[in-house]
mmCIF file of the N, C-alpha and C atoms, coordinates in Angstrom:
data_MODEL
# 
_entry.id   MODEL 
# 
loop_
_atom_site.group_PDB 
_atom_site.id 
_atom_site.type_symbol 
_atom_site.label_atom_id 
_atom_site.label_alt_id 
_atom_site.label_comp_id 
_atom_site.label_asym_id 
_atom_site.label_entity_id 
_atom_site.label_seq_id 
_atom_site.pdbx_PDB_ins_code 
_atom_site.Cartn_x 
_atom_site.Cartn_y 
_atom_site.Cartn_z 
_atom_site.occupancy 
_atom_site.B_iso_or_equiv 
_atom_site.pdbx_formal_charge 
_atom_site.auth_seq_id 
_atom_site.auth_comp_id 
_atom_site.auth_asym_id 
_atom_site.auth_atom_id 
_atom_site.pdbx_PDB_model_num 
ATOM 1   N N  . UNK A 1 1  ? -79.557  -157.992 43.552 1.00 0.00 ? 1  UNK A N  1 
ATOM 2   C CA . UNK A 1 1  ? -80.753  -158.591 44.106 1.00 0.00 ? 1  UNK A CA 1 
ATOM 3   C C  . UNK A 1 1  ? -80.364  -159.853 44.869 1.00 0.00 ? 1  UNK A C  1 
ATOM 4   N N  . UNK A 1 2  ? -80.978  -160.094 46.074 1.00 0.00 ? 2  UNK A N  1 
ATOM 5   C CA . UNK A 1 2  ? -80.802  -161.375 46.968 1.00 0.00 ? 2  UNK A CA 1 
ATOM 6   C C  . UNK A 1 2  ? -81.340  -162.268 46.616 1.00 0.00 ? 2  UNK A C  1 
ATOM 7   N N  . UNK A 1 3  ? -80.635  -163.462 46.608 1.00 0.00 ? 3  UNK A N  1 
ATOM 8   C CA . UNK A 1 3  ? -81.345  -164.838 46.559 1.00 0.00 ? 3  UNK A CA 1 
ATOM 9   C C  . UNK A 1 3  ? -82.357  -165.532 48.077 1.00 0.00 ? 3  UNK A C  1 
ATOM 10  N N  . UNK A 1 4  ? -81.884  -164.660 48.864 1.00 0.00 ? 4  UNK A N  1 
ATOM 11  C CA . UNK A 1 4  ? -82.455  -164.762 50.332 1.00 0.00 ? 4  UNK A CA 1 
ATOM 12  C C  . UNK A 1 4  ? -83.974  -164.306 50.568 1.00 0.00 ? 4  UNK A C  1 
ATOM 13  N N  . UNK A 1 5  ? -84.765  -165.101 50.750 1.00 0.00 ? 5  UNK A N  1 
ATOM 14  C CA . UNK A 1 5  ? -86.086  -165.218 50.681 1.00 0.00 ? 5  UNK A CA 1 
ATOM 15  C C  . UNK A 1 5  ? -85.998  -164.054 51.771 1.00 0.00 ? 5  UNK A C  1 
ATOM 16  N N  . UNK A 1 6  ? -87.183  -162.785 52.076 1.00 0.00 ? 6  UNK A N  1 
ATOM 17  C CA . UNK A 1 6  ? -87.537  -162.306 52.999 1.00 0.00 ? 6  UNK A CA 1 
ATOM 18  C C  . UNK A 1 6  ? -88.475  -162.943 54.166 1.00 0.00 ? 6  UNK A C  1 
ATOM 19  N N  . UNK A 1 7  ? -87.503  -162.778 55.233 1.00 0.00 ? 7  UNK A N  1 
ATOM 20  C CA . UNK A 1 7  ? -88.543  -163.372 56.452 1.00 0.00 ? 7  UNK A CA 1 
ATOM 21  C C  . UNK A 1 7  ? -89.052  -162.598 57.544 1.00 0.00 ? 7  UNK A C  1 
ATOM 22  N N  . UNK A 1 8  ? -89.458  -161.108 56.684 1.00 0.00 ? 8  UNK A N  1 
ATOM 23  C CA . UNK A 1 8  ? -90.174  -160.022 57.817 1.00 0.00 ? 8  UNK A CA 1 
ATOM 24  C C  . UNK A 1 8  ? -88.781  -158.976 58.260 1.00 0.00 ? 8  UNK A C  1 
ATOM 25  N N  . UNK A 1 9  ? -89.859  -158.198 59.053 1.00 0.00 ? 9  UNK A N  1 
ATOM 26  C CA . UNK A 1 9  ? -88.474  -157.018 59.580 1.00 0.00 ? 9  UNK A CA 1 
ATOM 27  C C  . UNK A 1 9  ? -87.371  -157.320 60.019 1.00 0.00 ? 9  UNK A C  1 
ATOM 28  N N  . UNK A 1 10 ? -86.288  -156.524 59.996 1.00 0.00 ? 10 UNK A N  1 
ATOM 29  C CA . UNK A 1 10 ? -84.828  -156.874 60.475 1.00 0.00 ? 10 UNK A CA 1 
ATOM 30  C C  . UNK A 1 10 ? -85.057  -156.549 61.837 1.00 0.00 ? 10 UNK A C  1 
ATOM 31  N N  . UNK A 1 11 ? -85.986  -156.132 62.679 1.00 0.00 ? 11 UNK A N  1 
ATOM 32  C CA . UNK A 1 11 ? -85.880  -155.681 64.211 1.00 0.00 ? 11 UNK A CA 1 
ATOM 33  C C  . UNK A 1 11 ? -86.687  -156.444 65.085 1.00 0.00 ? 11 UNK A C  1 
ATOM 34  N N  . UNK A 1 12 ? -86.431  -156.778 66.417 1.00 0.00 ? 12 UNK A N  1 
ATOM 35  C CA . UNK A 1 12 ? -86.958  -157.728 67.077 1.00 0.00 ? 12 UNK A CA 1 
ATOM 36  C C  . UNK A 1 12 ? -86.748  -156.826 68.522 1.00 0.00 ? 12 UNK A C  1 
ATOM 37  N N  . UNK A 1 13 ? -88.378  -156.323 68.287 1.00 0.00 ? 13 UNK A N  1 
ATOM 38  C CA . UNK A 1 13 ? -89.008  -156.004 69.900 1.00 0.00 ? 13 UNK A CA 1 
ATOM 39  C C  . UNK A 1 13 ? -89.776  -156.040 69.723 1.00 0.00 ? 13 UNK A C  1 
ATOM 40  N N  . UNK A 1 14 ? -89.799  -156.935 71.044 1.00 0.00 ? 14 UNK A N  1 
ATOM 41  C CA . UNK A 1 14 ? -90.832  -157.532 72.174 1.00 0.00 ? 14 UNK A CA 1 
ATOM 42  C C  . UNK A 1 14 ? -92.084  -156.635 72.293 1.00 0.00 ? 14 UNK A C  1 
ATOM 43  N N  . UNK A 1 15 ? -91.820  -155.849 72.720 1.00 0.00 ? 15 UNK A N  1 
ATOM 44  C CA . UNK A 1 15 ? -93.442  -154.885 73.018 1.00 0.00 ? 15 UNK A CA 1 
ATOM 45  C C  . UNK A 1 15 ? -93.470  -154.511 72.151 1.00 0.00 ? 15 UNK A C  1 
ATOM 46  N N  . UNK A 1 16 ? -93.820  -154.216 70.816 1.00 0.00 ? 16 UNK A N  1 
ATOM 47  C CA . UNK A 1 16 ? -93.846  -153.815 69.498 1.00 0.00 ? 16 UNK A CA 1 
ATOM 48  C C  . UNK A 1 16 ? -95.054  -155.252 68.985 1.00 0.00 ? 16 UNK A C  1 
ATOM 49  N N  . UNK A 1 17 ? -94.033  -156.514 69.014 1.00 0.00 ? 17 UNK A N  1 
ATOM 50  C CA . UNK A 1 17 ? -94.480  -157.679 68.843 1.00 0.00 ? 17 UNK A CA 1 
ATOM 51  C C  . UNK A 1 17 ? -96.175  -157.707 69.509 1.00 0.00 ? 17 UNK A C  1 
ATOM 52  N N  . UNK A 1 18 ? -95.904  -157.754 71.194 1.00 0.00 ? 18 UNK A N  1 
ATOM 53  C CA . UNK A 1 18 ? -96.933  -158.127 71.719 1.00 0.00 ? 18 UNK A CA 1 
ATOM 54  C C  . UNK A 1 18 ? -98.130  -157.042 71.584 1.00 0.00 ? 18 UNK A C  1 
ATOM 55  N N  . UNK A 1 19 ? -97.882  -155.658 71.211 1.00 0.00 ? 19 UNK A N  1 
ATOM 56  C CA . UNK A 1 19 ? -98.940  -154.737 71.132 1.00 0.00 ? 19 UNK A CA 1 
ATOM 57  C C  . UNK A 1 19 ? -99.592  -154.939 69.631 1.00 0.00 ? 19 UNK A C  1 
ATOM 58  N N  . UNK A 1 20 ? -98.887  -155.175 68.685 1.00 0.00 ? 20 UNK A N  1 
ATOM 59  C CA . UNK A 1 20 ? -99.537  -155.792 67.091 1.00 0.00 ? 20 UNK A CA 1 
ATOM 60  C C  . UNK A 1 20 ? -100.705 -156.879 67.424 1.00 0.00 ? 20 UNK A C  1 
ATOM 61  N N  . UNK A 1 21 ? -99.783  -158.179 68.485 1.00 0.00 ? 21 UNK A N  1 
ATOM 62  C CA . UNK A 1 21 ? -101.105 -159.464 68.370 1.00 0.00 ? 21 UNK A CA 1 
ATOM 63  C C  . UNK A 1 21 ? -102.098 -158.967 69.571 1.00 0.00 ? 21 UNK A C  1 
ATOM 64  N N  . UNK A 1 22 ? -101.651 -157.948 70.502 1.00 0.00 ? 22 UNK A N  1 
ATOM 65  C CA . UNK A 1 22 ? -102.897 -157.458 71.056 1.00 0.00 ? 22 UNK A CA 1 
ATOM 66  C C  . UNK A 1 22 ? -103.954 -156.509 70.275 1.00 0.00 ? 22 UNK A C  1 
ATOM 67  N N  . UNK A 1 23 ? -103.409 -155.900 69.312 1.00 0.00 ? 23 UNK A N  1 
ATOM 68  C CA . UNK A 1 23 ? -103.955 -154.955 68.191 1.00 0.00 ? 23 UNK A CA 1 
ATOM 69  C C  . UNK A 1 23 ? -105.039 -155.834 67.232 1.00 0.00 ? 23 UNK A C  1 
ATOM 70  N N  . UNK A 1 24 ? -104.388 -157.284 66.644 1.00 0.00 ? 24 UNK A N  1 
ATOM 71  C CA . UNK A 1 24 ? -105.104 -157.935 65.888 1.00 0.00 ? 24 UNK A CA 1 
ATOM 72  C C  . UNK A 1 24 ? -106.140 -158.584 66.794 1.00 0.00 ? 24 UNK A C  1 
ATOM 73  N N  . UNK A 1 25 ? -105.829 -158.917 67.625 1.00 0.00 ? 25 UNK A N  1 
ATOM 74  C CA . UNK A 1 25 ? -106.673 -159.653 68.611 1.00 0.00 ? 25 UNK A CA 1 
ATOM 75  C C  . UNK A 1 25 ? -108.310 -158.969 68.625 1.00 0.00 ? 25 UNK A C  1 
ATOM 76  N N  . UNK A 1 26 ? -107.779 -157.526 69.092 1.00 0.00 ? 26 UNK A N  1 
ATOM 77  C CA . UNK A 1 26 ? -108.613 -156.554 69.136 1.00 0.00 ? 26 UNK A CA 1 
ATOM 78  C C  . UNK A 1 26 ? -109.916 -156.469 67.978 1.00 0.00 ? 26 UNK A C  1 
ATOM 79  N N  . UNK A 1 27 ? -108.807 -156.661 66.744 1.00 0.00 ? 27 UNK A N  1 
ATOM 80  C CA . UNK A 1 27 ? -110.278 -156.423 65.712 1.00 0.00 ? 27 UNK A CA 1 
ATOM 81  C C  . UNK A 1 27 ? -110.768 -157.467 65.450 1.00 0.00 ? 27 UNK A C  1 
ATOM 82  N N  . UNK A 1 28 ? -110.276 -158.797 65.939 1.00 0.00 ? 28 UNK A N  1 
ATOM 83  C CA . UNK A 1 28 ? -111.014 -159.827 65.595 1.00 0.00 ? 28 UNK A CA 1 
ATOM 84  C C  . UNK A 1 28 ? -112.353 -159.858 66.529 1.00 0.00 ? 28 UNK A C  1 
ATOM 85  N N  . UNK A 1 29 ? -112.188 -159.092 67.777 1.00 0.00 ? 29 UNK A N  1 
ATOM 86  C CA . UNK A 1 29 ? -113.690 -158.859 68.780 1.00 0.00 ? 29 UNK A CA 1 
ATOM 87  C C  . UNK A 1 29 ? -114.618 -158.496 68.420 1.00 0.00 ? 29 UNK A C  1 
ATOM 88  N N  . UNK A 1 30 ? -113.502 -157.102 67.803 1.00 0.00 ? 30 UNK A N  1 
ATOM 89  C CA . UNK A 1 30 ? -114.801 -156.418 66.582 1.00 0.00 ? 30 UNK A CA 1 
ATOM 90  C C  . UNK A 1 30 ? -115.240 -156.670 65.378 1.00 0.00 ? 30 UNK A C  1 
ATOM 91  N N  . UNK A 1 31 ? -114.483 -157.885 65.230 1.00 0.00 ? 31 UNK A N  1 
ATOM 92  C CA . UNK A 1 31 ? -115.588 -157.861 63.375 1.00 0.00 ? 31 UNK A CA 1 
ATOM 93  C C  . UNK A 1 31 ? -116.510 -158.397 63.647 1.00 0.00 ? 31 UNK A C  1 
ATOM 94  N N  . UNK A 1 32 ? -117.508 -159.224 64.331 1.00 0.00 ? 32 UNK A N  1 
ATOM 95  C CA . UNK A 1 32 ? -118.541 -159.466 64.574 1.00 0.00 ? 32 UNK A CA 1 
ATOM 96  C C  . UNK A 1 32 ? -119.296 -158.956 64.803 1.00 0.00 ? 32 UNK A C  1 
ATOM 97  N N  . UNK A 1 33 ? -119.539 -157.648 65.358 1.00 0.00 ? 33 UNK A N  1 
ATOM 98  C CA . UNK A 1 33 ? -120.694 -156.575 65.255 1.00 0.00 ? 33 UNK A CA 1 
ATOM 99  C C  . UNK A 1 33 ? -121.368 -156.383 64.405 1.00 0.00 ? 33 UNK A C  1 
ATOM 100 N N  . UNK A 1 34 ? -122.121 -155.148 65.183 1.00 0.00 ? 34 UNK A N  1 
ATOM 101 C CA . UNK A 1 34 ? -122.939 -154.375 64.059 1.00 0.00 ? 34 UNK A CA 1 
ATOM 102 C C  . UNK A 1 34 ? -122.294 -153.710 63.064 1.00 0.00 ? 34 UNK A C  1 
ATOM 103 N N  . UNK A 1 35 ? -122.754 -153.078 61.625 1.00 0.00 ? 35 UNK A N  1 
ATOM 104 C CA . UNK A 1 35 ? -121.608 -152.383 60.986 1.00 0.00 ? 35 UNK A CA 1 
ATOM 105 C C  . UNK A 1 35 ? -121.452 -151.213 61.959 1.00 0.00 ? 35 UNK A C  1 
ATOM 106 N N  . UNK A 1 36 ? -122.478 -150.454 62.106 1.00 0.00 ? 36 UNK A N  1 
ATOM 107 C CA . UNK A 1 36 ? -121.980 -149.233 62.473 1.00 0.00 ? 36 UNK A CA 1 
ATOM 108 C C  . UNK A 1 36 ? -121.443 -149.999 63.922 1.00 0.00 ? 36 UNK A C  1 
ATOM 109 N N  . UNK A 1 37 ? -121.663 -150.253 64.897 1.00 0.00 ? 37 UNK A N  1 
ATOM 110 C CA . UNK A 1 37 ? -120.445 -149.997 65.737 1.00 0.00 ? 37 UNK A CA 1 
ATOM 111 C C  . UNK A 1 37 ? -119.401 -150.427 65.547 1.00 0.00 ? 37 UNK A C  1 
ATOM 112 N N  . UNK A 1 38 ? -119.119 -151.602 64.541 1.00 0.00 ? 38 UNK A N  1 
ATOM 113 C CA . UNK A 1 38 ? -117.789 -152.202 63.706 1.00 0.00 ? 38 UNK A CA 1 
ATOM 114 C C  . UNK A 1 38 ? -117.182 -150.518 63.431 1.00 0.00 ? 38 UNK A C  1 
ATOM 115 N N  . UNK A 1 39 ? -117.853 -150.105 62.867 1.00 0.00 ? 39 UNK A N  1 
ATOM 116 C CA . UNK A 1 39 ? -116.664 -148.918 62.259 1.00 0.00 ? 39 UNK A CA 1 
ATOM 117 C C  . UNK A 1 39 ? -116.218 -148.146 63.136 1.00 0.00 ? 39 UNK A C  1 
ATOM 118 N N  . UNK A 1 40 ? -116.788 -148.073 64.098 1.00 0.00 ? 40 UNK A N  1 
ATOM 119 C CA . UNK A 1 40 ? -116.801 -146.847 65.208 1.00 0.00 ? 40 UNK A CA 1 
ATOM 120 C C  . UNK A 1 40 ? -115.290 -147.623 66.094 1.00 0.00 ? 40 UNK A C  1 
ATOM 121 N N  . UNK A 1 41 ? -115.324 -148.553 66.353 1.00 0.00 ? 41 UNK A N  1 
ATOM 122 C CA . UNK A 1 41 ? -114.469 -149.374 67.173 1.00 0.00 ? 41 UNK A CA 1 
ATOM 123 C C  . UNK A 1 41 ? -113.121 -149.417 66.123 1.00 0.00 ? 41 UNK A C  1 
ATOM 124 N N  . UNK A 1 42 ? -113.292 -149.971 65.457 1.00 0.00 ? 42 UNK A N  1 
ATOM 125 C CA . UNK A 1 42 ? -112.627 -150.195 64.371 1.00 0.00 ? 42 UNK A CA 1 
ATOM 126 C C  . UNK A 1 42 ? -111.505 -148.359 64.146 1.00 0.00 ? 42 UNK A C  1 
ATOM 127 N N  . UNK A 1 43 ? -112.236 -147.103 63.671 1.00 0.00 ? 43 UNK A N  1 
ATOM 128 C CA . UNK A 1 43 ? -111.887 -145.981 63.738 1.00 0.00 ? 43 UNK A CA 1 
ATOM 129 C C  . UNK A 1 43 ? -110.899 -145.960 65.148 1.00 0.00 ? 43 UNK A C  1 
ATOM 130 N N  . UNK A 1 44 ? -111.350 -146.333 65.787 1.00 0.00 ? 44 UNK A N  1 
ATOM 131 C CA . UNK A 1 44 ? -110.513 -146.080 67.544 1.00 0.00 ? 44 UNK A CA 1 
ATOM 132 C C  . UNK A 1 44 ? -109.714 -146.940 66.963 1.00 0.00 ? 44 UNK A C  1 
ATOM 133 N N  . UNK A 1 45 ? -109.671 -148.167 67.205 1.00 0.00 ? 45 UNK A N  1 
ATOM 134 C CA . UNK A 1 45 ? -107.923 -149.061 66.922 1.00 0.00 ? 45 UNK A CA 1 
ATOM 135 C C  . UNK A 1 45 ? -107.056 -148.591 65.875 1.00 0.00 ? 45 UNK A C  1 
ATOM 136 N N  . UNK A 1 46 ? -107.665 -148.229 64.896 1.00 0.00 ? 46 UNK A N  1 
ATOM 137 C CA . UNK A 1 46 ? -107.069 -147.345 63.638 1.00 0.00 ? 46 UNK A CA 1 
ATOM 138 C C  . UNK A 1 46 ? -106.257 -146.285 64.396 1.00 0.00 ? 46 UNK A C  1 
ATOM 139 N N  . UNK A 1 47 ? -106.708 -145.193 65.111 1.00 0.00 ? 47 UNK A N  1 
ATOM 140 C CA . UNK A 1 47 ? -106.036 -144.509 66.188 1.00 0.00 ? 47 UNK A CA 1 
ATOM 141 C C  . UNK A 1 47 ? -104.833 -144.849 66.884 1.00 0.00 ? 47 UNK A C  1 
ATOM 142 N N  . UNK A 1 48 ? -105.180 -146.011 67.428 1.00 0.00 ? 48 UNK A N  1 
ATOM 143 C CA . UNK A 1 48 ? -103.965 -146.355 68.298 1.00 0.00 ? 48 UNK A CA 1 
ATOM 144 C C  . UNK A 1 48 ? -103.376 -147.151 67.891 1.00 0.00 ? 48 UNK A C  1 
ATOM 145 N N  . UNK A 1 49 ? -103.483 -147.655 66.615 1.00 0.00 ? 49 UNK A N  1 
ATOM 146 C CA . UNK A 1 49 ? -102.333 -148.458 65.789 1.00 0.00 ? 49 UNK A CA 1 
ATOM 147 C C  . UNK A 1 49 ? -101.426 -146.915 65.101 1.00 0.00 ? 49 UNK A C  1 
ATOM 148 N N  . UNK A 1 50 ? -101.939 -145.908 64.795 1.00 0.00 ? 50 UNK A N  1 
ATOM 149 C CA . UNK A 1 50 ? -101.171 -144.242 64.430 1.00 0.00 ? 50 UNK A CA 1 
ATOM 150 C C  . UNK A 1 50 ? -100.605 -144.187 65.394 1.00 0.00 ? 50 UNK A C  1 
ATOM 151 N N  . UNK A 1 51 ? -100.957 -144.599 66.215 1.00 0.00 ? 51 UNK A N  1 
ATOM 152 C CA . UNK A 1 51 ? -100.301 -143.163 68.159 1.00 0.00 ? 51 UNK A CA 1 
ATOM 153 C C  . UNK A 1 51 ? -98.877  -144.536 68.293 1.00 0.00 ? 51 UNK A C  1 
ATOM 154 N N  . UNK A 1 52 ? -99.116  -145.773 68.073 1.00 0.00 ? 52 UNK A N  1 
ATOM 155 C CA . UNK A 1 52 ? -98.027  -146.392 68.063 1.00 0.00 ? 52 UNK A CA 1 
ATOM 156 C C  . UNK A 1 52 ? -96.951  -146.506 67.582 1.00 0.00 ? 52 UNK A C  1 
ATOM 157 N N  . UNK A 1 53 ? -97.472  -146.082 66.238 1.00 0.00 ? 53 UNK A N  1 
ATOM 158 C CA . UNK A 1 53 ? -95.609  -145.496 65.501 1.00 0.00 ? 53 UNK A CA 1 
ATOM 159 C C  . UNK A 1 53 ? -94.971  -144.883 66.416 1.00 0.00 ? 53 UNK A C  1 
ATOM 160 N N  . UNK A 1 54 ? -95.510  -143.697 67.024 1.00 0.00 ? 54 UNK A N  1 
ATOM 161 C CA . UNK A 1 54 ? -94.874  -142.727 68.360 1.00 0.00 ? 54 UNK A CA 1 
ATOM 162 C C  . UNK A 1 54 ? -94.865  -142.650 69.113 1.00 0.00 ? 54 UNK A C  1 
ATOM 163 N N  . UNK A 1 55 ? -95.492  -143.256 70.160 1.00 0.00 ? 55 UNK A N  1 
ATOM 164 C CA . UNK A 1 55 ? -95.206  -143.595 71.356 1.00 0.00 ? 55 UNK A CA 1 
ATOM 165 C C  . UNK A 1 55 ? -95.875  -145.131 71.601 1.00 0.00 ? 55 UNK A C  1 
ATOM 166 N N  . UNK A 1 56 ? -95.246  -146.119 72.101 1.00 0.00 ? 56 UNK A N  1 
ATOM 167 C CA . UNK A 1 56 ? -95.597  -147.591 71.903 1.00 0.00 ? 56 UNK A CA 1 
ATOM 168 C C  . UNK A 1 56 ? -96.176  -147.830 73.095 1.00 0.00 ? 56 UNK A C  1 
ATOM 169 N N  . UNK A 1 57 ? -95.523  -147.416 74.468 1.00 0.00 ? 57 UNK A N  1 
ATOM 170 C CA . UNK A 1 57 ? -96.187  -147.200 75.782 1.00 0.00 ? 57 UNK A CA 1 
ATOM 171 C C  . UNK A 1 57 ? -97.643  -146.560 75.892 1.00 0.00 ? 57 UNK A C  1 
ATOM 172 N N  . UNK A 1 58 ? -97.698  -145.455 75.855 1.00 0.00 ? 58 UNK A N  1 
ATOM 173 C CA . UNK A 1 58 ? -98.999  -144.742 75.380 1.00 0.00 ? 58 UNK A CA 1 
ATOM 174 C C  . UNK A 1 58 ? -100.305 -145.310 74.326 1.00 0.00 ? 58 UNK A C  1 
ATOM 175 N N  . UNK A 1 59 ? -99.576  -146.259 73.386 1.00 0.00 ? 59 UNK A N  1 
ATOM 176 C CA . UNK A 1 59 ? -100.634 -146.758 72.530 1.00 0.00 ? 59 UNK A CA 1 
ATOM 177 C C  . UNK A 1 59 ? -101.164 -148.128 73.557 1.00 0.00 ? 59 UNK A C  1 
ATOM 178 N N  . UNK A 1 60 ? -100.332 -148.753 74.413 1.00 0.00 ? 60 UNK A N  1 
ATOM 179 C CA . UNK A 1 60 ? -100.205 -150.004 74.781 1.00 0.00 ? 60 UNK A CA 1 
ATOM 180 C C  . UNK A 1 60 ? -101.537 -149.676 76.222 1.00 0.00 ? 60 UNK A C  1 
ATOM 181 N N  . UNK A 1 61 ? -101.748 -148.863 76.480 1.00 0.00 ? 61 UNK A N  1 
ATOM 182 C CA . UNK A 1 61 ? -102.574 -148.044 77.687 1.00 0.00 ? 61 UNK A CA 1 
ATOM 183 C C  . UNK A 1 61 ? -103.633 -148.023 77.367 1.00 0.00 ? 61 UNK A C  1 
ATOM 184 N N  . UNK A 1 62 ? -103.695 -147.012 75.974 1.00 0.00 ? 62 UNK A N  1 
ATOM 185 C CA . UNK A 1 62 ? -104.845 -146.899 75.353 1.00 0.00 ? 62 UNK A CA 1 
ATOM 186 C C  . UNK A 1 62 ? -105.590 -147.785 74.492 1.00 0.00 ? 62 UNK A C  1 
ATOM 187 N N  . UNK A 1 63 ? -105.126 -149.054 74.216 1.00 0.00 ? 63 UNK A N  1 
ATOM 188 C CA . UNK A 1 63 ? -105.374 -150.406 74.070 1.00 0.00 ? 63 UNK A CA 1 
ATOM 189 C C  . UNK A 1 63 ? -106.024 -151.228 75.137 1.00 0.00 ? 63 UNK A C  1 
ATOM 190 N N  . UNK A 1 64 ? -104.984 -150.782 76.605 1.00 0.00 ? 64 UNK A N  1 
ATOM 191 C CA . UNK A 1 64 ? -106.258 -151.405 77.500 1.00 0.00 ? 64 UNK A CA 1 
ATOM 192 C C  . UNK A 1 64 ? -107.304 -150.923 78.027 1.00 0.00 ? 64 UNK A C  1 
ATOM 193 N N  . UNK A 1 65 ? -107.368 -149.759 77.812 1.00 0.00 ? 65 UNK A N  1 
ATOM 194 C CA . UNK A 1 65 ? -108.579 -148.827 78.125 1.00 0.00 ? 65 UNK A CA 1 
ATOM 195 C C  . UNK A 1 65 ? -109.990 -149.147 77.402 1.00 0.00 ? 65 UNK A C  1 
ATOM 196 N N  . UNK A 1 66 ? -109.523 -149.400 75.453 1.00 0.00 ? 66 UNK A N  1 
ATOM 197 C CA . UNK A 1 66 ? -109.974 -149.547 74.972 1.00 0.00 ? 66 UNK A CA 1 
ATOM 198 C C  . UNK A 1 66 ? -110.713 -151.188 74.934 1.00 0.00 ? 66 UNK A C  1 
ATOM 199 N N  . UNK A 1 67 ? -109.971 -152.011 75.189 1.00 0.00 ? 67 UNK A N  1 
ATOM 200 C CA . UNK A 1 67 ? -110.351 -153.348 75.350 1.00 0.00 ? 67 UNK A CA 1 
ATOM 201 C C  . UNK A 1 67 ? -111.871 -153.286 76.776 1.00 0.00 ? 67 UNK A C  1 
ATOM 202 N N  . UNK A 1 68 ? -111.001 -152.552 78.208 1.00 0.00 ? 68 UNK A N  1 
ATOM 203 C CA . UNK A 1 68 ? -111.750 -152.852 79.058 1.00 0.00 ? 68 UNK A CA 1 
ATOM 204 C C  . UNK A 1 68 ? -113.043 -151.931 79.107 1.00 0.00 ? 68 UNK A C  1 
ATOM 205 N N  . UNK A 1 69 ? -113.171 -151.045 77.981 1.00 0.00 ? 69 UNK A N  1 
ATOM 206 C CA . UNK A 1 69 ? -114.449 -150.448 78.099 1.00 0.00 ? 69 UNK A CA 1 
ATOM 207 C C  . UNK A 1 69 ? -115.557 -151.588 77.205 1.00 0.00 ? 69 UNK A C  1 
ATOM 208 N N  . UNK A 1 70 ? -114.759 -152.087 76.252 1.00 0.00 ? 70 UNK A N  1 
ATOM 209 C CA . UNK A 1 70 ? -115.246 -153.264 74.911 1.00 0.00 ? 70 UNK A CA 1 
ATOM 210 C C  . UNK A 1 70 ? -115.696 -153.905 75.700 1.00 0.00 ? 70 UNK A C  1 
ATOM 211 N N  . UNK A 1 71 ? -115.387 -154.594 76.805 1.00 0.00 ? 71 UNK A N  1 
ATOM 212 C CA . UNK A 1 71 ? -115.784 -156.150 77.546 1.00 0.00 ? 71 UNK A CA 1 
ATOM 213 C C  . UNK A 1 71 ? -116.642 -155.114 78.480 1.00 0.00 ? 71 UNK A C  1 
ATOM 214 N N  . UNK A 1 72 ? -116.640 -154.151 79.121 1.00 0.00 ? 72 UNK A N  1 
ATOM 215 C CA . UNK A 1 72 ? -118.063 -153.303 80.091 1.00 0.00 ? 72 UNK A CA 1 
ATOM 216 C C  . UNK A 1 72 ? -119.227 -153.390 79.161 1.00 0.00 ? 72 UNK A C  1 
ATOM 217 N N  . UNK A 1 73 ? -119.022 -153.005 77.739 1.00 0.00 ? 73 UNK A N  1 
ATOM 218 C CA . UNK A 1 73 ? -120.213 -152.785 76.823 1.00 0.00 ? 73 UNK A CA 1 
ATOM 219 C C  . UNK A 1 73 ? -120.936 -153.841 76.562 1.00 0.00 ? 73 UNK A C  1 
ATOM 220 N N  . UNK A 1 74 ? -122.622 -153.831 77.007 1.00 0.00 ? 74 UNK A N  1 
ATOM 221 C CA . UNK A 1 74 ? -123.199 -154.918 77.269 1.00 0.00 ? 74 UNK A CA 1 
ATOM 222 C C  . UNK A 1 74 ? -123.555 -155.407 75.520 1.00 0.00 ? 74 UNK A C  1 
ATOM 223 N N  . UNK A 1 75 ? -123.866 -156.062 75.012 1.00 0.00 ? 75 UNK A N  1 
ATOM 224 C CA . UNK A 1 75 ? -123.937 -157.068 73.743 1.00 0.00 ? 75 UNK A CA 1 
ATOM 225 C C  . UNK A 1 75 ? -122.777 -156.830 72.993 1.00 0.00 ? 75 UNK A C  1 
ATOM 226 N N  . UNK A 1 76 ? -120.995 -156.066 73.456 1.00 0.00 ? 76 UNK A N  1 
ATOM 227 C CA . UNK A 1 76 ? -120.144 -156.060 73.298 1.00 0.00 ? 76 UNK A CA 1 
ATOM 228 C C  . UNK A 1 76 ? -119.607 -157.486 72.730 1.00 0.00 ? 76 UNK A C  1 
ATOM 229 N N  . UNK A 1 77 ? -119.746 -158.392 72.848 1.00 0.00 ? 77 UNK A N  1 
ATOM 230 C CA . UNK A 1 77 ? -119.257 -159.781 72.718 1.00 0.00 ? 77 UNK A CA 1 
ATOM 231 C C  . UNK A 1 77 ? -120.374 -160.858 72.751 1.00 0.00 ? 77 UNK A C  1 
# 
């Protein structure tokens, strides 16, 4: 056993990094809603936080898709 405190994953990428605090970012928009559309939104990022294990590009798309339909939706914010 290590005496070495853990300080997070051994791997360091960048777009990995920046698609997580765009990910958290994301649900912090949405917890302020309604419940039901909280969950509904919420279900979608759940999605593309899955599709990101496997393809990180593809999740990173469908993140902005998802954001720029969020900010079209009127009492969205």
């Amino acid at each position: 056993m290590s005496t070495v405190p853990w300080s997070g994953p051994g791997w360091d990428d960048p777009e990995l990094t920046r698609l997580a605090h765009r990910l958290r970012e994301a649900h912090r928009l949405v917890a302020p809603l309604a419940a039901a559309d909280r969950r509904r939104h919420i279900r979608h990022l759940l999605a593309i936080t899955d599709l990101a294990k496997r393809d990180t590009a593809l999740a990173g798309r469908r993140l902005d898709a998802f954001l720029a339909e969020f900010h079209r939706t009127p009492g969205a914010r």
